[in-house]
Structures are given as C-alpha cells and as structure tokens.
C-alpha positions as CSV (number, residue, x, y, z in Angstrom):
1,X,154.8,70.9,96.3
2,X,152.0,73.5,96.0
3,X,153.1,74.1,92.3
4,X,153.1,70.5,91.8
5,X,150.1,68.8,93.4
6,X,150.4,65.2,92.1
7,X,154.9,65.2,91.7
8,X,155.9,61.9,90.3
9,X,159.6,61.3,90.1
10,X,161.4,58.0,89.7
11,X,163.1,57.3,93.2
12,X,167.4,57.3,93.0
13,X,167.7,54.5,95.6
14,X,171.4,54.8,97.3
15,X,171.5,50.5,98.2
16,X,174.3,49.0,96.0
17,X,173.6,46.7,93.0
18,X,174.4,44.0,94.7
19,X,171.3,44.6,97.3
20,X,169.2,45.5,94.5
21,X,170.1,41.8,93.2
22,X,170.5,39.9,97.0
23,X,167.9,36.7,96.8
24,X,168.4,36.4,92.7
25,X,165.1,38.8,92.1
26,X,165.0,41.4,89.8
27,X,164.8,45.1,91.3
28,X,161.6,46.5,90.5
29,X,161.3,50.2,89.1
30,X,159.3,52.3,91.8
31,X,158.0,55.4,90.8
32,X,157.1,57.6,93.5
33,X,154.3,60.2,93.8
34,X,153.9,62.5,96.2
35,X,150.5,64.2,97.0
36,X,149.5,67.7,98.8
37,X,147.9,67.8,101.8
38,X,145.0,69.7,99.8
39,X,145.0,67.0,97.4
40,X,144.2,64.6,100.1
41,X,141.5,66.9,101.8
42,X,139.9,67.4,98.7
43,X,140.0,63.5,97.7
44,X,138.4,63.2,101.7
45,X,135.9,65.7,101.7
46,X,135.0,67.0,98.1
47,X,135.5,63.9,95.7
48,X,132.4,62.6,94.3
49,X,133.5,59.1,93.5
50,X,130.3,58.2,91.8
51,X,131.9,61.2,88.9
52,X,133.7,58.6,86.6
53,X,135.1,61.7,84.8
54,X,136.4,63.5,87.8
55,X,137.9,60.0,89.5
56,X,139.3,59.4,85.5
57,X,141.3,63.3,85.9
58,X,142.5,62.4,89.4
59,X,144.0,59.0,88.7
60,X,145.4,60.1,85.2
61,X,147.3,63.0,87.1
62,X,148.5,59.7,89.0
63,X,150.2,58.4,85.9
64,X,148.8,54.8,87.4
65,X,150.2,51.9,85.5
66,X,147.3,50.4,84.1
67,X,149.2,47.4,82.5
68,X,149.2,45.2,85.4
69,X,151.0,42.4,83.8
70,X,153.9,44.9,83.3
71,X,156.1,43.2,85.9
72,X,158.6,44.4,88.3
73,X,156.6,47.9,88.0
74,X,155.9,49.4,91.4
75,X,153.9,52.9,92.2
76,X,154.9,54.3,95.6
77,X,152.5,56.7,96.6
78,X,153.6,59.2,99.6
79,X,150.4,60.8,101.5
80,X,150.6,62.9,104.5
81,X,147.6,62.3,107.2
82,X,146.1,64.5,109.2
83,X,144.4,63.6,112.4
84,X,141.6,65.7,110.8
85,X,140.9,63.1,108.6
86,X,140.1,60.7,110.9
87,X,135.9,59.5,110.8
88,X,134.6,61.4,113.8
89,X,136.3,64.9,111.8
90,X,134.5,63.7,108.2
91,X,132.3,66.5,108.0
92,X,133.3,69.5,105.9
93,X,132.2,73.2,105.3
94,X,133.5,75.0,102.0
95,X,135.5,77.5,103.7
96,X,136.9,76.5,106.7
97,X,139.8,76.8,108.3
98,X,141.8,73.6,108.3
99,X,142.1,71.8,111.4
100,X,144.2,68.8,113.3
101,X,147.4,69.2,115.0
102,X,149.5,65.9,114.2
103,X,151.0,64.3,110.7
104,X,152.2,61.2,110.1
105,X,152.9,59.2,106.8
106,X,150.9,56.7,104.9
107,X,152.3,54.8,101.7
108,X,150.5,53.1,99.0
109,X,152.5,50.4,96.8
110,X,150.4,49.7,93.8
111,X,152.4,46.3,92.5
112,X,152.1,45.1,88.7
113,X,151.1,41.3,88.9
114,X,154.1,39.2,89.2
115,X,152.4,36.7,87.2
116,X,150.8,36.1,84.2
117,X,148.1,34.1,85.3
118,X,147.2,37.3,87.3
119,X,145.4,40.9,85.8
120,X,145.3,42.8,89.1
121,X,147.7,44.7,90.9
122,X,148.7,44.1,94.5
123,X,147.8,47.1,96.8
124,X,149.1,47.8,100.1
125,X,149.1,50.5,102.8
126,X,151.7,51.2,105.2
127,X,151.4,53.8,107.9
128,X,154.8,55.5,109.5
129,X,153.5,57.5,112.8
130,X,156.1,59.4,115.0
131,X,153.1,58.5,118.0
132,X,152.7,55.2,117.1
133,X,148.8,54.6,117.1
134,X,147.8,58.6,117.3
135,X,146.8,58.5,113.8
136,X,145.6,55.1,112.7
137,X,142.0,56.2,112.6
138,X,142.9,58.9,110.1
139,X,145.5,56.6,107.9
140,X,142.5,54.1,107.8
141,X,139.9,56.3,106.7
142,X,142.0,57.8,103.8
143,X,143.3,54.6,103.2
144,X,139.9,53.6,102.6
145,X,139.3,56.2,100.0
146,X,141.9,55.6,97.9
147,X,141.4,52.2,97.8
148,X,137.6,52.9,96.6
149,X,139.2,55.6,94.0
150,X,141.2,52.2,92.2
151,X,138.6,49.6,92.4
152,X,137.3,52.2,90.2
153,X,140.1,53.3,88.4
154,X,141.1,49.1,87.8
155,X,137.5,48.4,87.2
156,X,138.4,46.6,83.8
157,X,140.8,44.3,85.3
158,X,138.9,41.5,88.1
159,X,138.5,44.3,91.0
160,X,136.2,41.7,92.8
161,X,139.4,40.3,94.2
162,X,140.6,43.7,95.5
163,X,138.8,44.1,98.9
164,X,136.7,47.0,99.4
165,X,138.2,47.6,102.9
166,X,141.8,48.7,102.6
167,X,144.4,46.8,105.2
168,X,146.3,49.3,106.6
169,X,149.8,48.0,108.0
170,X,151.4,49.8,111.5
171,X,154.9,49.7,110.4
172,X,157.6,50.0,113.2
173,X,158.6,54.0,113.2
174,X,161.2,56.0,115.0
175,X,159.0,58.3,117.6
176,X,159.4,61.8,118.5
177,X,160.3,62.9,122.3
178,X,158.5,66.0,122.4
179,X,154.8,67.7,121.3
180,X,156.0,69.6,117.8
181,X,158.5,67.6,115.6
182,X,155.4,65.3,113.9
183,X,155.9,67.4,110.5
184,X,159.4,66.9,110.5
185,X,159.2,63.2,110.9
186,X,156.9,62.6,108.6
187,X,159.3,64.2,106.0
188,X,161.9,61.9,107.7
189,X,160.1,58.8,106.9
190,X,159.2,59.5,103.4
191,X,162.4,60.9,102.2
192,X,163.8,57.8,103.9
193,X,161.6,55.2,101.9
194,X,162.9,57.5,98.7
195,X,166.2,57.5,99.1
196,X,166.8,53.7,100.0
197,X,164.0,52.4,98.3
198,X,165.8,49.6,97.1
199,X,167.1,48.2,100.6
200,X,163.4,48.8,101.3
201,X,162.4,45.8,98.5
202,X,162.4,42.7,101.0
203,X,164.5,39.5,99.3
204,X,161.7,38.5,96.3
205,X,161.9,42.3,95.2
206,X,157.5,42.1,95.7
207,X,157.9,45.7,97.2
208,X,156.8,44.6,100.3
209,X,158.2,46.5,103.4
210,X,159.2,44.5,106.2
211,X,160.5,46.0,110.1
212,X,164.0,44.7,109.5
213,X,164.2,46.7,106.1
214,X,162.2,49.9,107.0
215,X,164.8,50.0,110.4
216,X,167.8,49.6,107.8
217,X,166.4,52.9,105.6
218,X,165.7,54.7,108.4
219,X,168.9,54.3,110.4
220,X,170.9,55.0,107.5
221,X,168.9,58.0,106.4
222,X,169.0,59.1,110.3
223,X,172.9,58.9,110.2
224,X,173.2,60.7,107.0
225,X,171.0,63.8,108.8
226,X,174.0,63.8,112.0
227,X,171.5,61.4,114.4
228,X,168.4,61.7,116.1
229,X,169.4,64.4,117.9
230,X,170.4,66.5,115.5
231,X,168.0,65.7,112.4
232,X,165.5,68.0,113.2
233,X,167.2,71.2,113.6
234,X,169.2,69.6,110.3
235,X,165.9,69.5,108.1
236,X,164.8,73.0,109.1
237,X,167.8,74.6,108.3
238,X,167.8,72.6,104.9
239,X,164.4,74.2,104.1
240,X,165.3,77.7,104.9
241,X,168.0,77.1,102.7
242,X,165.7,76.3,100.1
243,X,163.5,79.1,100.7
244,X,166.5,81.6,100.8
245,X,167.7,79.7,97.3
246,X,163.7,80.0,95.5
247,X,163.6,83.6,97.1
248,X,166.6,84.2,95.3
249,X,166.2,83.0,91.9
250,X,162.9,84.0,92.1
251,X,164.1,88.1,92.1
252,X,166.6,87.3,89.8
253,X,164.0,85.8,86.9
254,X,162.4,89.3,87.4
C-alpha cells in the first residue's frame, strides 16, 4: 500500500448468488478503496479544506461516483485509525515522529441514491475496534473530516441535507485478548468486509451493515484463517510470505 496510497479495487465477494439475490434486491457493485495511514494523517493534520483545488486532487484520486442517481453503486472506503487522531492529539509539527499505540478500522459507504426523486448519496460510518470503545474519539474525529471533505466534494448536489456532523456507528467486533494484536485485527476486519461483502449487504441490498451480517463475515472469514486462535500467527506468516515473494521478484527484475 505505500506504492499505492488511494488502491481501489472492485471487491470479489465469496456469498453465493443466491445471497446476493435473498429479499428480491438487486446486489449493488461496491468498490472498495483503501487509504494509507499517511493518507489519513495528512487528510487530519495538513489538508486545507478551504483549497478547492487540493480537496478536488484528493477526492478525484477517490474515483467518487459523482452520479448519485447511478443506482445500486456503492463506495466502500477502508481507513485505519489511530488513537493519535483522536481531538485532544490534533496538534501537529512538520517532522514529527508519529505517535499512538492502537488501530482499529473505520468504513465509509458512500451509497448512490436509490431513488430518483433523490440527488444525494447516503453516507455512513462504521467503526470495527478490537477494544471496543478505545478508539471512538479518534474514528469520530476523522470521520468528521471526511465527511467535511464530501459536503465539499458533493457540493453541486443538495449537501444541505448531508449533516455536517458525521454519525459514526459502534459496530459489534471480535476483541483481542492481549495488548499487541490491534494491527492484525484491523486487517482482519477489513479483509473480512472485502471478501464477503455481499453477505455483508443486509436484505434491501442498501449497503447497510447490520450485527447479524457483520458476525456472519467475520465468522466465516475467522474459520477460513484456522480460528481465533490461530489467525494471528496465520496473517503474520502470510505477510512474510509476501515480503519473501516482493523481495524475490524484486532481485530478479534487476
């Protein structure tokens, strides 16, 4: 991800067609982007929103979908959170060394009106915290950003109707049992949402997230990874693998 910033990929949900289809709804197509952690610390402590021009290079790195009457069109965004970012830690010097010591996950669905009597889009937050509550300060105060970054960015369409104060929602989470696995969960939940995003679509396919569908994702995506127990030591063997396999091609384009 430090090569690619602002990665946008279409998500390859593993739920059958028949899920995709259960309640007679259409599935919506989600594409999912994933930000940096220095994307995010720049957006919270270097963005000057009042720059139409630099919120305009931002949000078209976004690949937003700016037709909002496009139905069934859904924009997952994936955002790790820092407790860093949290209000009392706004203040920032050029230069420092970056701080915090817990991540946790907040999404963004940016949902294309589902009618056409409507021109905005339907935005919602969700926050995923392996310490349920630690980080809610921090998922609120980015949360907040962003939302300020597409009243901007959606300023043609009727953004009076968008509230200024984004509504974060403290979705149920599987929590860790010990003081250092907060990184790893956080990869957990969002590759989790990615993988089964369609059994994450509630019955209307609105793209809303509901605790009976996130617990079905995350179950599944939790068994697939050899249990609780095990996922952890699972995923860091999986990215030494990957670091072995870059290393490797790497030399060999040389």
């Amino acid at each position: 991800l430090q090569n690619e910033p602002h990665l946008v990929v279409r998500s390859d949900s593993k739920s059958s067609k028949d899920d995709a289809t259960e309640g007679g709804g259409q599935q919506p197509n989600i594409d999912c982007l994933f930000l940096d952690p220095t994307v995010i610390s720049f957006i919270m402590y270097q963005l000057d929103e009042s720059d139409e021009d630099e919120v305009s290079n931002l949000t078209s790195a976004w690949k937003l979908n700016d037709d909002a009457k496009q139905q069934h069109e859904i924009k997952r965004i994936f955002l790790p959170i820092n407790d860093e970012h949290k209000s009392s830690h706004m203040s920032y010097t050029p230069g420092q060394h970056a701080g915090g010591s817990h991540w946790s996950l907040l999404v963004i669905d940016i949902i294309a009106s589902t009618s056409i009597n409507e021109t905005k889009p339907q935005i919602l937050y969700y926050a995923f915290d392996s310490h349920r509550g630690y980080n809610i300060s921090a998922a609120n105060a980015v949360a907040n950003k962003m939302n300020s970054i597409f009243r901007q960015h959606y300023s043609s369409l009727q953004t009076d109707q968008m509230t200024k104060e984004a509504n974060v929602i403290e979705c149920q989470a599987l929590q860790q049992n010990n003081g250092y696995d907060c990184g790893l969960y956080t990869l957990f939940f969002a590759e989790a949402l990615l993988r089964y995003a369609n059994v994450t679509c509630s019955g209307s396919c609105s793209g809303l997230l509901d605790d009976s569908a996130i617990e079905t994702a995350f179950t599944s995506y939790m068994n697939d990874l050899g249990g609780q127990i095990h996922f952890a030591s699972n995923i860091r063997k999986r990215i030494a693998d990957d670091i072995r396999k870059l290393a490797l091609e790497y030399q060999q384009s040389r």
